[in-house]
mmJSON file of the N, C-alpha and C atoms, coordinates in Angstrom:
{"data_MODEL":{"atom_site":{
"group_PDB":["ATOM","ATOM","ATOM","ATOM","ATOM","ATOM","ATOM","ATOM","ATOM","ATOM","ATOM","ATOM","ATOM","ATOM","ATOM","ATOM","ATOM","ATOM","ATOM","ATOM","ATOM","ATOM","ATOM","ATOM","ATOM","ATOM","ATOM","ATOM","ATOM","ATOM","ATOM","ATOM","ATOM","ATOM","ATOM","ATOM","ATOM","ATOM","ATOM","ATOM","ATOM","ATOM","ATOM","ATOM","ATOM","ATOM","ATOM","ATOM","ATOM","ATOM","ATOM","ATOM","ATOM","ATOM","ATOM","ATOM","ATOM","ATOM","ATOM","ATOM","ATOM","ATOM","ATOM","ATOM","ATOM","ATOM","ATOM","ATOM","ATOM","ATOM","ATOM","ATOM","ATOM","ATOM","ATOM","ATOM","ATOM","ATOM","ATOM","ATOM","ATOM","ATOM","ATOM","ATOM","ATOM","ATOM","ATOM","ATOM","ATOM","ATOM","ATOM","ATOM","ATOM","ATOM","ATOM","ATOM","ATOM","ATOM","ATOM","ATOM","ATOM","ATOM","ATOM","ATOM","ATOM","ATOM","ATOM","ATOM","ATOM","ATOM","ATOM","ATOM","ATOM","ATOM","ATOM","ATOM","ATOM","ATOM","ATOM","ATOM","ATOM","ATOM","ATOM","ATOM","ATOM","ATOM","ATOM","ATOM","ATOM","ATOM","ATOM","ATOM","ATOM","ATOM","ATOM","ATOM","ATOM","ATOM","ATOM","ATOM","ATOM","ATOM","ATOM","ATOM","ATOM","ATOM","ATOM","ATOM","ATOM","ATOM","ATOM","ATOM","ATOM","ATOM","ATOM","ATOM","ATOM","ATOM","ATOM","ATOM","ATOM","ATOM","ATOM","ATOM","ATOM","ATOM","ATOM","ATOM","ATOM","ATOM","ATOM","ATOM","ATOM","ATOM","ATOM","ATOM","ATOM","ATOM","ATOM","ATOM","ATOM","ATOM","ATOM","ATOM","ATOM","ATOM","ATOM","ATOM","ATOM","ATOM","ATOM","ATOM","ATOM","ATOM","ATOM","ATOM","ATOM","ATOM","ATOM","ATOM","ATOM","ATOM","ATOM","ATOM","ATOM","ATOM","ATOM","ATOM","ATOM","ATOM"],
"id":[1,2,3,4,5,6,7,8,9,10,11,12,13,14,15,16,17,18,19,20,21,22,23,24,25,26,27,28,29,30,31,32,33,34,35,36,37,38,39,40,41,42,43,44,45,46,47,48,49,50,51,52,53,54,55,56,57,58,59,60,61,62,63,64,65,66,67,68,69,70,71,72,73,74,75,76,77,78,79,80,81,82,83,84,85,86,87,88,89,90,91,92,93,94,95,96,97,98,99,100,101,102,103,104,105,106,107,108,109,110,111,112,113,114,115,116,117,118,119,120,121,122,123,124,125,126,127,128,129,130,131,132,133,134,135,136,137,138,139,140,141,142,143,144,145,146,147,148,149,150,151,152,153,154,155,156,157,158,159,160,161,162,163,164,165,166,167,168,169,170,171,172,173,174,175,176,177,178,179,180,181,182,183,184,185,186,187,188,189,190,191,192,193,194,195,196,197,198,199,200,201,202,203,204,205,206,207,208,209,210],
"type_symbol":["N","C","C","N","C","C","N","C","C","N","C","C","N","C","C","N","C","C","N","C","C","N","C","C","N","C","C","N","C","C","N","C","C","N","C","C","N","C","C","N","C","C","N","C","C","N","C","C","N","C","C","N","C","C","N","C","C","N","C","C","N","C","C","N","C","C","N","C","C","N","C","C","N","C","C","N","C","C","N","C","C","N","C","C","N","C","C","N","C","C","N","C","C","N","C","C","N","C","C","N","C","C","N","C","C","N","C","C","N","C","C","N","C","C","N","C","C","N","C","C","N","C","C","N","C","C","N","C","C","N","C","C","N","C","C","N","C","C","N","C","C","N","C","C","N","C","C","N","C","C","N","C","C","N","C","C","N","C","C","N","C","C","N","C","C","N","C","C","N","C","C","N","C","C","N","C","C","N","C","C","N","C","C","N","C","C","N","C","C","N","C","C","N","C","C","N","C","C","N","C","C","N","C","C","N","C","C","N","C","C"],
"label_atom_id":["N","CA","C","N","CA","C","N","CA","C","N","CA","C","N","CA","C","N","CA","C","N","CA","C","N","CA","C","N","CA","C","N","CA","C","N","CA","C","N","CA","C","N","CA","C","N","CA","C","N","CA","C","N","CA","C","N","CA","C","N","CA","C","N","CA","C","N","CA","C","N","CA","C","N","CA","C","N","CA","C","N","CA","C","N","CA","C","N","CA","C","N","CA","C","N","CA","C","N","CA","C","N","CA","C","N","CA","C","N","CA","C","N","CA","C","N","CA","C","N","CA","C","N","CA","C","N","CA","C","N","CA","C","N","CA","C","N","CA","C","N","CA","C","N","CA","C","N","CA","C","N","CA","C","N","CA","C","N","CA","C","N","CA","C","N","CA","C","N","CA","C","N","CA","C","N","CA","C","N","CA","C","N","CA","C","N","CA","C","N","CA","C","N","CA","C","N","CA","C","N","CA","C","N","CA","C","N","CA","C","N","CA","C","N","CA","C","N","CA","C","N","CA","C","N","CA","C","N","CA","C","N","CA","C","N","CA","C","N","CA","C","N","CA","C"],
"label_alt_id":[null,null,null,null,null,null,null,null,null,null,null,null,null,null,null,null,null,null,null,null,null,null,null,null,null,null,null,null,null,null,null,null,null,null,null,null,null,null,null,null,null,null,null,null,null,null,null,null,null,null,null,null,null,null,null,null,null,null,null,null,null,null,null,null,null,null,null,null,null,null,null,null,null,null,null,null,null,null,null,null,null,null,null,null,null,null,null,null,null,null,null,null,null,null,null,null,null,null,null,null,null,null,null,null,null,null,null,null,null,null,null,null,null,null,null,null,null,null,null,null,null,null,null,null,null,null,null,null,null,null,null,null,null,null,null,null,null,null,null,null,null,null,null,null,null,null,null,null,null,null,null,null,null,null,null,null,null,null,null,null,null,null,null,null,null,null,null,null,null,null,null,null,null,null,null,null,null,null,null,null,null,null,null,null,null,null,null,null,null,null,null,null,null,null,null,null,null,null,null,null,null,null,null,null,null,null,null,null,null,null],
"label_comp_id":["UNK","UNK","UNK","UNK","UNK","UNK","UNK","UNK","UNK","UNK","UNK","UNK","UNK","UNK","UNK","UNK","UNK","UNK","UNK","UNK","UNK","UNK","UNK","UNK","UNK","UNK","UNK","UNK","UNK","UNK","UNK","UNK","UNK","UNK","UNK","UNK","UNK","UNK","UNK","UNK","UNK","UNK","UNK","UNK","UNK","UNK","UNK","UNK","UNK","UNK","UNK","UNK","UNK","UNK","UNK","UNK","UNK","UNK","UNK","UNK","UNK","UNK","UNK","UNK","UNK","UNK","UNK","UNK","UNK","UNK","UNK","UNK","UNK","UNK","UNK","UNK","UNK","UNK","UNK","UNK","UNK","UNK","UNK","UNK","UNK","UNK","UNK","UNK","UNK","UNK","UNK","UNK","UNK","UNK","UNK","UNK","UNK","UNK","UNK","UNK","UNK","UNK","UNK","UNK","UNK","UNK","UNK","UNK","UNK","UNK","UNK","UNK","UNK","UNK","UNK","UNK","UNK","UNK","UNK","UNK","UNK","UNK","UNK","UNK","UNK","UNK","UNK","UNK","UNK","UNK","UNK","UNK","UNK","UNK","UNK","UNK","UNK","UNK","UNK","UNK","UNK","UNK","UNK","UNK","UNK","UNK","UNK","UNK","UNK","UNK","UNK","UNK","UNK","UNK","UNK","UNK","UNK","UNK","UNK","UNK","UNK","UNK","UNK","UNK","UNK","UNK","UNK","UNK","UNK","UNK","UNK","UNK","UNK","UNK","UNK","UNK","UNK","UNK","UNK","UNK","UNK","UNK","UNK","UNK","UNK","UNK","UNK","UNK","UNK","UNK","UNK","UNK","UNK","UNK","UNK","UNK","UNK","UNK","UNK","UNK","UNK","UNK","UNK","UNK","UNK","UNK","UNK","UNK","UNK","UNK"],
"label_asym_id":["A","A","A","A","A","A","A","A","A","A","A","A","A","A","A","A","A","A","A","A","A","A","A","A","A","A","A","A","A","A","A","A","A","A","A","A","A","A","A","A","A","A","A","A","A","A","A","A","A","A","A","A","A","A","A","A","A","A","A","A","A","A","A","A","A","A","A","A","A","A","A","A","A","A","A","A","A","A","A","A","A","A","A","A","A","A","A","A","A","A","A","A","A","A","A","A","A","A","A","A","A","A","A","A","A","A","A","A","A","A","A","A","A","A","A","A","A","A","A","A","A","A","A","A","A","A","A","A","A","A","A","A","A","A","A","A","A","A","A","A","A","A","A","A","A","A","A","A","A","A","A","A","A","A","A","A","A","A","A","A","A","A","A","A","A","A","A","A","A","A","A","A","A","A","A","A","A","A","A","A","A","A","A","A","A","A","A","A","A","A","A","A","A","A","A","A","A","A","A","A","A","A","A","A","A","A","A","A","A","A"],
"label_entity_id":["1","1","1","1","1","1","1","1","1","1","1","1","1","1","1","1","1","1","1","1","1","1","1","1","1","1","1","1","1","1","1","1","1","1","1","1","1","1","1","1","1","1","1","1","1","1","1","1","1","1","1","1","1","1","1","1","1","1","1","1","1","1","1","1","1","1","1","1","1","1","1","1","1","1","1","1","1","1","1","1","1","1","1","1","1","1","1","1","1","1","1","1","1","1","1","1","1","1","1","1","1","1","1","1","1","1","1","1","1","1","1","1","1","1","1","1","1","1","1","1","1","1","1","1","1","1","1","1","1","1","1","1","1","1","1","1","1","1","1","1","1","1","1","1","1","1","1","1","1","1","1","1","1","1","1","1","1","1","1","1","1","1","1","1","1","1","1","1","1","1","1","1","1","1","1","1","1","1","1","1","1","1","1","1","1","1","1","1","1","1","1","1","1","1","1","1","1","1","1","1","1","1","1","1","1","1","1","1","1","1"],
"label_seq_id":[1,1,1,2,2,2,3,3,3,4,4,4,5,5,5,6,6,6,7,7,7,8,8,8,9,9,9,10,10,10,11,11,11,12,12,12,13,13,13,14,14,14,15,15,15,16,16,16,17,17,17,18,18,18,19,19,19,20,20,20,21,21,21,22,22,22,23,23,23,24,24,24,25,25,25,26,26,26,27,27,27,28,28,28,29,29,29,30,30,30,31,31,31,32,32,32,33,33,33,34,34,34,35,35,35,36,36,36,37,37,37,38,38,38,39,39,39,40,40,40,41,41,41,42,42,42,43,43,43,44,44,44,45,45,45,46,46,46,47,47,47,48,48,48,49,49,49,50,50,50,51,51,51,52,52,52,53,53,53,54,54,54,55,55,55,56,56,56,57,57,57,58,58,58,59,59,59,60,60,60,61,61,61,62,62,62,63,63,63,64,64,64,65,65,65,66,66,66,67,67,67,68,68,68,69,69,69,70,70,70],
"pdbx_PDB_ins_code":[null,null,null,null,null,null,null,null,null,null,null,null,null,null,null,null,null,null,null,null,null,null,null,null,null,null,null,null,null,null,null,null,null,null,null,null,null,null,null,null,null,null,null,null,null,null,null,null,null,null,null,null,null,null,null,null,null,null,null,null,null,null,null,null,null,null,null,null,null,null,null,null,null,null,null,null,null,null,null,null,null,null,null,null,null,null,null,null,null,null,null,null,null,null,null,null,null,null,null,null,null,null,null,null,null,null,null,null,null,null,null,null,null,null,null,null,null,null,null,null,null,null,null,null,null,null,null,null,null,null,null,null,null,null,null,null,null,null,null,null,null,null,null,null,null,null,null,null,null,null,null,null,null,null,null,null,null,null,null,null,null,null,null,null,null,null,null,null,null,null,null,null,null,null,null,null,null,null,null,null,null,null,null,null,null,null,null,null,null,null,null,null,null,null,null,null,null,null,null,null,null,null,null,null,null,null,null,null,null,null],
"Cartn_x":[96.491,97.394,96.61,95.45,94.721,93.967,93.858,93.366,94.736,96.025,96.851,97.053,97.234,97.533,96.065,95.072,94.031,94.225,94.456,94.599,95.211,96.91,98.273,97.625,97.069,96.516,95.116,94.531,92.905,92.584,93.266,92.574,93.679,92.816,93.138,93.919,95.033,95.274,95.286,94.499,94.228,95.253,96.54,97.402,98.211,98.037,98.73,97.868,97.03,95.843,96.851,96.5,96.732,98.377,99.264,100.482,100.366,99.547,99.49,98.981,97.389,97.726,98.422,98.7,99.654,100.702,101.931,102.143,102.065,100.689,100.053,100.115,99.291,99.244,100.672,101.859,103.206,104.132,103.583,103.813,103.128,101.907,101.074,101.727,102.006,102.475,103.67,104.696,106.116,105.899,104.925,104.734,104.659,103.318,103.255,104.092,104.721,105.958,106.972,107.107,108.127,107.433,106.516,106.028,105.944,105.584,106.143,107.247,108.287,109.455,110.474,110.019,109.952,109.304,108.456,107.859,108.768,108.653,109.511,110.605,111.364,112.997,112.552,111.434,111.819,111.278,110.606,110.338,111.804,112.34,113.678,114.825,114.638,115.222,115.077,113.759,113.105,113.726,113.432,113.371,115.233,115.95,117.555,117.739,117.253,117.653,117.114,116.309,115.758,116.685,117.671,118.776,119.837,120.271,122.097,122.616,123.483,124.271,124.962,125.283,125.225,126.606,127.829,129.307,129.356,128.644,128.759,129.518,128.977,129.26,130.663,131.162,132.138,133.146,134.132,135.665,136.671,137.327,137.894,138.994,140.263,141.843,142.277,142.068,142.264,143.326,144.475,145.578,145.109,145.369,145.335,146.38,145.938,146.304,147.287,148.646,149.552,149.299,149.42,149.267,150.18,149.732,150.452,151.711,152.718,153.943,153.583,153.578,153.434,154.503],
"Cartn_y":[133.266,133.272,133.123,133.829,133.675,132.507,131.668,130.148,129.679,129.471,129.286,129.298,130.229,130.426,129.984,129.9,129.726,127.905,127.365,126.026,125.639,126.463,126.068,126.687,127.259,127.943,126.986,127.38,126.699,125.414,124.456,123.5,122.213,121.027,120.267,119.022,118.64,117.454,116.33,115.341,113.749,113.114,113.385,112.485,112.966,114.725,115.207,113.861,114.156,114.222,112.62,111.79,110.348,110.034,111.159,110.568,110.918,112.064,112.718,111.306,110.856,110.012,108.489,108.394,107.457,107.593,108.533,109.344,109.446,109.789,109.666,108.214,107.476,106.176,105.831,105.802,105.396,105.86,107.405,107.547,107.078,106.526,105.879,104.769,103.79,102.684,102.433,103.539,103.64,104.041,104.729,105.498,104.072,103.359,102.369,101.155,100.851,99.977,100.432,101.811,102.557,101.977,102.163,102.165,100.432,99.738,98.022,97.668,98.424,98.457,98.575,100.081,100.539,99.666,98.961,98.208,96.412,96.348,94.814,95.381,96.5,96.866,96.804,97.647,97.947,96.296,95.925,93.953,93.368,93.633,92.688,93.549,94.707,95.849,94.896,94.698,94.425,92.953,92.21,90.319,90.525,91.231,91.19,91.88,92.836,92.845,92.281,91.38,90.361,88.71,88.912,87.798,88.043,86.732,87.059,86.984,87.074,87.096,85.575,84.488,83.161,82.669,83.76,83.483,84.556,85.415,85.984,85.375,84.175,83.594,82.459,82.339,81.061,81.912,81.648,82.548,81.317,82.21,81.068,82.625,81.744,81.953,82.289,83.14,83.296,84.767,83.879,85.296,86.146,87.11,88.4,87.806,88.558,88.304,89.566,88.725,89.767,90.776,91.686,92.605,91.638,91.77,90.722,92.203,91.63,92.271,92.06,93.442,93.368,94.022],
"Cartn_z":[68.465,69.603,70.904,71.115,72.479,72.351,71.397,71.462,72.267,71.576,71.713,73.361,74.106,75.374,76.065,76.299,76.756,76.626,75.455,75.535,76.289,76.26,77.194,78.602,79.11,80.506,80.836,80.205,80.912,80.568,79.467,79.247,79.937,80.499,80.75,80.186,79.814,78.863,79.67,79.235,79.555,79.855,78.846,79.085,80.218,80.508,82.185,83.17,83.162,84.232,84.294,83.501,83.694,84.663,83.706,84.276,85.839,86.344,87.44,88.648,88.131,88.523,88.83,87.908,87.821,89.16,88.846,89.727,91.017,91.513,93.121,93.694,92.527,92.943,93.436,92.339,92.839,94.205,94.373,95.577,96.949,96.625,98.131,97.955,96.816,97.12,97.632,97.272,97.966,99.366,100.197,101.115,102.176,101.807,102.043,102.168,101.391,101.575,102.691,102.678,103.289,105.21,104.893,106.791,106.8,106.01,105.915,106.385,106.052,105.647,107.63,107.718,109.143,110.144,110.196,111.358,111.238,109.893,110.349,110.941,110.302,111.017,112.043,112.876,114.331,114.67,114.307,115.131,114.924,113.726,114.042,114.67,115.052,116.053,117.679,117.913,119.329,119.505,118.47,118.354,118.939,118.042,118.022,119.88,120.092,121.513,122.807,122.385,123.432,123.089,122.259,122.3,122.281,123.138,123.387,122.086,121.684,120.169,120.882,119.713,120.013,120.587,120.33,120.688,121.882,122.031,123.246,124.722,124.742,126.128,125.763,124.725,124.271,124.491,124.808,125.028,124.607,123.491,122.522,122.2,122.92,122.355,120.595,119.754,118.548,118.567,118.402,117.895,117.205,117.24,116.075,115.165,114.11,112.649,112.626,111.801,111.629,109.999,109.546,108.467,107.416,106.757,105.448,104.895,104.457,103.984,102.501,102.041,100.853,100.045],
"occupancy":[1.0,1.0,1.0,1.0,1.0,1.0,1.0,1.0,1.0,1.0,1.0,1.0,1.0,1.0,1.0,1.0,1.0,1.0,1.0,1.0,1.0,1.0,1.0,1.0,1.0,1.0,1.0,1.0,1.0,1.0,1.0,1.0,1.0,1.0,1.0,1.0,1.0,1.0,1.0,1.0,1.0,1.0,1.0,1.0,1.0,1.0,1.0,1.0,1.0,1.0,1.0,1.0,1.0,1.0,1.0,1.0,1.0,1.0,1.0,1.0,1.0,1.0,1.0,1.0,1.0,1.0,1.0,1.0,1.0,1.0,1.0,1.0,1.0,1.0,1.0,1.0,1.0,1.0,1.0,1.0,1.0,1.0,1.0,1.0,1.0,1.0,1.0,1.0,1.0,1.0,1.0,1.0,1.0,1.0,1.0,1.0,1.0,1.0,1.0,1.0,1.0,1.0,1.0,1.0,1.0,1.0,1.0,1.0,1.0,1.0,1.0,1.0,1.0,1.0,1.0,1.0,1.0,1.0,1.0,1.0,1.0,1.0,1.0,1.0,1.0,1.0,1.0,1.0,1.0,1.0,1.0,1.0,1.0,1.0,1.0,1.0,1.0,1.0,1.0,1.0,1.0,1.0,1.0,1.0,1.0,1.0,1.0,1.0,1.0,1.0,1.0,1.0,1.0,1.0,1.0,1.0,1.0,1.0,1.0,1.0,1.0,1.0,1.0,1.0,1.0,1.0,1.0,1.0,1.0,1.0,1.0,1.0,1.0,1.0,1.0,1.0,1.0,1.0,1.0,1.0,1.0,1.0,1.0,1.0,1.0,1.0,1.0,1.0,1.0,1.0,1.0,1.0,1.0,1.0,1.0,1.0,1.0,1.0,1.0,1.0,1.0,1.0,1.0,1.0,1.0,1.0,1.0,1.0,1.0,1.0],
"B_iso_or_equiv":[0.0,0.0,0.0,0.0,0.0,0.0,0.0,0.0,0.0,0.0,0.0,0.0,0.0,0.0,0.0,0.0,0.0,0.0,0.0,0.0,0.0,0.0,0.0,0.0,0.0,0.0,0.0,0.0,0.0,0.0,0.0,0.0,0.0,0.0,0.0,0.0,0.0,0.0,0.0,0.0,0.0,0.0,0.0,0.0,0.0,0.0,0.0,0.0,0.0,0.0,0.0,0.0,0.0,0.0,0.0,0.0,0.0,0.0,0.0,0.0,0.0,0.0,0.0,0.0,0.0,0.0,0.0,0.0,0.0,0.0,0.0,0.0,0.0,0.0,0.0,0.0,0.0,0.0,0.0,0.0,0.0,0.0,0.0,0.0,0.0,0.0,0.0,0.0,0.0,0.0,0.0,0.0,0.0,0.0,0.0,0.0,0.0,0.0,0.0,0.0,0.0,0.0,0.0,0.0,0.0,0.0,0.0,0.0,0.0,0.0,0.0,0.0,0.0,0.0,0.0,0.0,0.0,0.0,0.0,0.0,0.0,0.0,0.0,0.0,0.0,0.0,0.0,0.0,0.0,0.0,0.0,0.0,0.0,0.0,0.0,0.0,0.0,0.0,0.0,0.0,0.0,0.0,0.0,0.0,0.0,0.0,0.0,0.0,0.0,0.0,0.0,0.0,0.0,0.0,0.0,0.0,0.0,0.0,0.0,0.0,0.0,0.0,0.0,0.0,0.0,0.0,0.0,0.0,0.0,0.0,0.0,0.0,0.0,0.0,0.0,0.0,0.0,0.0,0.0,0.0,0.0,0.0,0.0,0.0,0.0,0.0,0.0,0.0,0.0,0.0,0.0,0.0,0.0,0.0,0.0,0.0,0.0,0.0,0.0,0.0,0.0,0.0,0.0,0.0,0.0,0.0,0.0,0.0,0.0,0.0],
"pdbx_formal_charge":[null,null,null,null,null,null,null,null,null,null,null,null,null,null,null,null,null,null,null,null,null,null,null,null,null,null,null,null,null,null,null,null,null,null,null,null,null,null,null,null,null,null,null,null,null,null,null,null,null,null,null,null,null,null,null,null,null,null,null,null,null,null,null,null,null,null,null,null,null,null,null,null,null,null,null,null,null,null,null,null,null,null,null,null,null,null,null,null,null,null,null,null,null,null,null,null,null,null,null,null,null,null,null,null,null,null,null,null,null,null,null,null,null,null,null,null,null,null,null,null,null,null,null,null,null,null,null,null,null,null,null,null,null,null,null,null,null,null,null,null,null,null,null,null,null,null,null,null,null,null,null,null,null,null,null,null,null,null,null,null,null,null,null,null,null,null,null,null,null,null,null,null,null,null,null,null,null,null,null,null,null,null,null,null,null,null,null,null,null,null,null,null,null,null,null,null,null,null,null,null,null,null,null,null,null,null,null,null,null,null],
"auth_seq_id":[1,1,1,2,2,2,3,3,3,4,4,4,5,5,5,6,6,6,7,7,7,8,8,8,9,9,9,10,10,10,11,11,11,12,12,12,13,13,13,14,14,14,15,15,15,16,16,16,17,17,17,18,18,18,19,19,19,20,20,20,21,21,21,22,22,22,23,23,23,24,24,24,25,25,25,26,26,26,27,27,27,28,28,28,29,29,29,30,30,30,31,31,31,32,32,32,33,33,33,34,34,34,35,35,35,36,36,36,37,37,37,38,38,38,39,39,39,40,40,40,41,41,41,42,42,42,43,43,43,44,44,44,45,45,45,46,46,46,47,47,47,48,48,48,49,49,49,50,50,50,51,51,51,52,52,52,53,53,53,54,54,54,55,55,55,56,56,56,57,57,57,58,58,58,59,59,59,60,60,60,61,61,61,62,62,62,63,63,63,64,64,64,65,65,65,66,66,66,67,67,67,68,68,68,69,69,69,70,70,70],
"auth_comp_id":["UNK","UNK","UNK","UNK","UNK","UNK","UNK","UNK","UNK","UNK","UNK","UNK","UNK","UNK","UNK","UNK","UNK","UNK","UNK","UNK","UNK","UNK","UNK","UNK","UNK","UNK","UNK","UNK","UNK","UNK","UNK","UNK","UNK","UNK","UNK","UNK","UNK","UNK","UNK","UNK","UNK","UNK","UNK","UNK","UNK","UNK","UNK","UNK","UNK","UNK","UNK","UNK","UNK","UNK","UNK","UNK","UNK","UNK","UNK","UNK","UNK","UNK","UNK","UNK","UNK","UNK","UNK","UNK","UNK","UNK","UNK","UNK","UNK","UNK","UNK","UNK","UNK","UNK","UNK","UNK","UNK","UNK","UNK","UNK","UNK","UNK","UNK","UNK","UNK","UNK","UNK","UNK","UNK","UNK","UNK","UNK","UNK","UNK","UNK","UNK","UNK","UNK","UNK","UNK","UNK","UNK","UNK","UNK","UNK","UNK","UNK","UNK","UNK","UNK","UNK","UNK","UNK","UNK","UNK","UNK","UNK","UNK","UNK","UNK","UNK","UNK","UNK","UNK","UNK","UNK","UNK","UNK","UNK","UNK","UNK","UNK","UNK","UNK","UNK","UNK","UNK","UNK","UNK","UNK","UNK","UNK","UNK","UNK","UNK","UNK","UNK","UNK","UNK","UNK","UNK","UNK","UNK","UNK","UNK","UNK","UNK","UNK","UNK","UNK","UNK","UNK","UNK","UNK","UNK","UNK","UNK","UNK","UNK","UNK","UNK","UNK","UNK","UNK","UNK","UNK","UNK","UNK","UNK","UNK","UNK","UNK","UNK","UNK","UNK","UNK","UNK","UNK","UNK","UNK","UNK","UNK","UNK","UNK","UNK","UNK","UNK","UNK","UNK","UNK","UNK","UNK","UNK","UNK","UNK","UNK"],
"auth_asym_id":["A","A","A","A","A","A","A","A","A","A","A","A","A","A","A","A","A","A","A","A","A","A","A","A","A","A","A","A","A","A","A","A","A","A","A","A","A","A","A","A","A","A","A","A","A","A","A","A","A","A","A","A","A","A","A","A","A","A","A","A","A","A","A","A","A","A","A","A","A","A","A","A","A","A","A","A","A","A","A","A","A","A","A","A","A","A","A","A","A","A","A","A","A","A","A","A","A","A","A","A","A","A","A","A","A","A","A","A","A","A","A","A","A","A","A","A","A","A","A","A","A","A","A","A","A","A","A","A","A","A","A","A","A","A","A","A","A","A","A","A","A","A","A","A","A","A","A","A","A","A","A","A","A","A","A","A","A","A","A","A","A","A","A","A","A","A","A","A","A","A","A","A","A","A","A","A","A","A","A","A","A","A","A","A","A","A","A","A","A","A","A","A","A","A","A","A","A","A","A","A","A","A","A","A","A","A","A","A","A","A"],
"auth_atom_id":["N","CA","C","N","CA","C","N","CA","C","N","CA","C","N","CA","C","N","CA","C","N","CA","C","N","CA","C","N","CA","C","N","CA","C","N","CA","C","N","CA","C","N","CA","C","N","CA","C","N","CA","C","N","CA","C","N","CA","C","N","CA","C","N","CA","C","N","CA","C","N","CA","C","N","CA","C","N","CA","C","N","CA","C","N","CA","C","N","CA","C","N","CA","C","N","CA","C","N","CA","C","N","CA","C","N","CA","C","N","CA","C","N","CA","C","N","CA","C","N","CA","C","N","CA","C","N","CA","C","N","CA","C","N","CA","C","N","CA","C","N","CA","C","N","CA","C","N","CA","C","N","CA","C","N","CA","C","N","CA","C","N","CA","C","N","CA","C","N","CA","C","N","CA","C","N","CA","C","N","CA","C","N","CA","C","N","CA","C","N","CA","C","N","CA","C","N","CA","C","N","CA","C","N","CA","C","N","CA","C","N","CA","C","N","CA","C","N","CA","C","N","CA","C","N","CA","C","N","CA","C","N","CA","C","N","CA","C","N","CA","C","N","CA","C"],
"pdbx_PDB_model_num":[1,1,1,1,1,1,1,1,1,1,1,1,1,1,1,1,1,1,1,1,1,1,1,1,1,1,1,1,1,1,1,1,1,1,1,1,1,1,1,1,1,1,1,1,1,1,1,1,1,1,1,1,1,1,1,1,1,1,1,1,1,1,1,1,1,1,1,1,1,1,1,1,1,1,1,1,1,1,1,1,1,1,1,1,1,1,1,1,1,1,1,1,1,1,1,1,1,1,1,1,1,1,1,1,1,1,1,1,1,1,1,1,1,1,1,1,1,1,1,1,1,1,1,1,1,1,1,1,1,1,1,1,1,1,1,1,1,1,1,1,1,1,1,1,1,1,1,1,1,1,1,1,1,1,1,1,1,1,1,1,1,1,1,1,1,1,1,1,1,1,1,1,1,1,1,1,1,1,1,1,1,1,1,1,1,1,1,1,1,1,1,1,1,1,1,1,1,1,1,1,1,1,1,1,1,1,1,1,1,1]
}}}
């Protein structure tokens, strides 16, 4: 029994260790993407409010639409 618990307590298993890192790695690479991710938004944040939106300035007569009778 004290093999037993000393194995489950003190000893290391390879295949933890691996998934662990495995693991780390997957979280730097998501971490990373994540701040990729954040900087194009804010460039196409900046790019989008340094332009007029393209119908902005056209003023064009379009009735409202009546609710369809169902």
């Amino acid at each position: 029994m004290a093999k037993a618990l000393l194995g489950y307590v003190g000893g290391t298993d390879p295949r933890l260790l691996a998934e662990m890192r495995r693991l780390q790695q997957r979280v730097q690479d998501l971490e990373s993407e994540l701040v990729r991710i954040q900087s194009e938004n804010d460039a196409l944040t900046a790019a989008a409010a340094h332009h007029e939106p393209l119908l902005d300035g056209i003023d064009i007569d379009v009735p409202k639409s009546e609710p369809a009778l169902t």
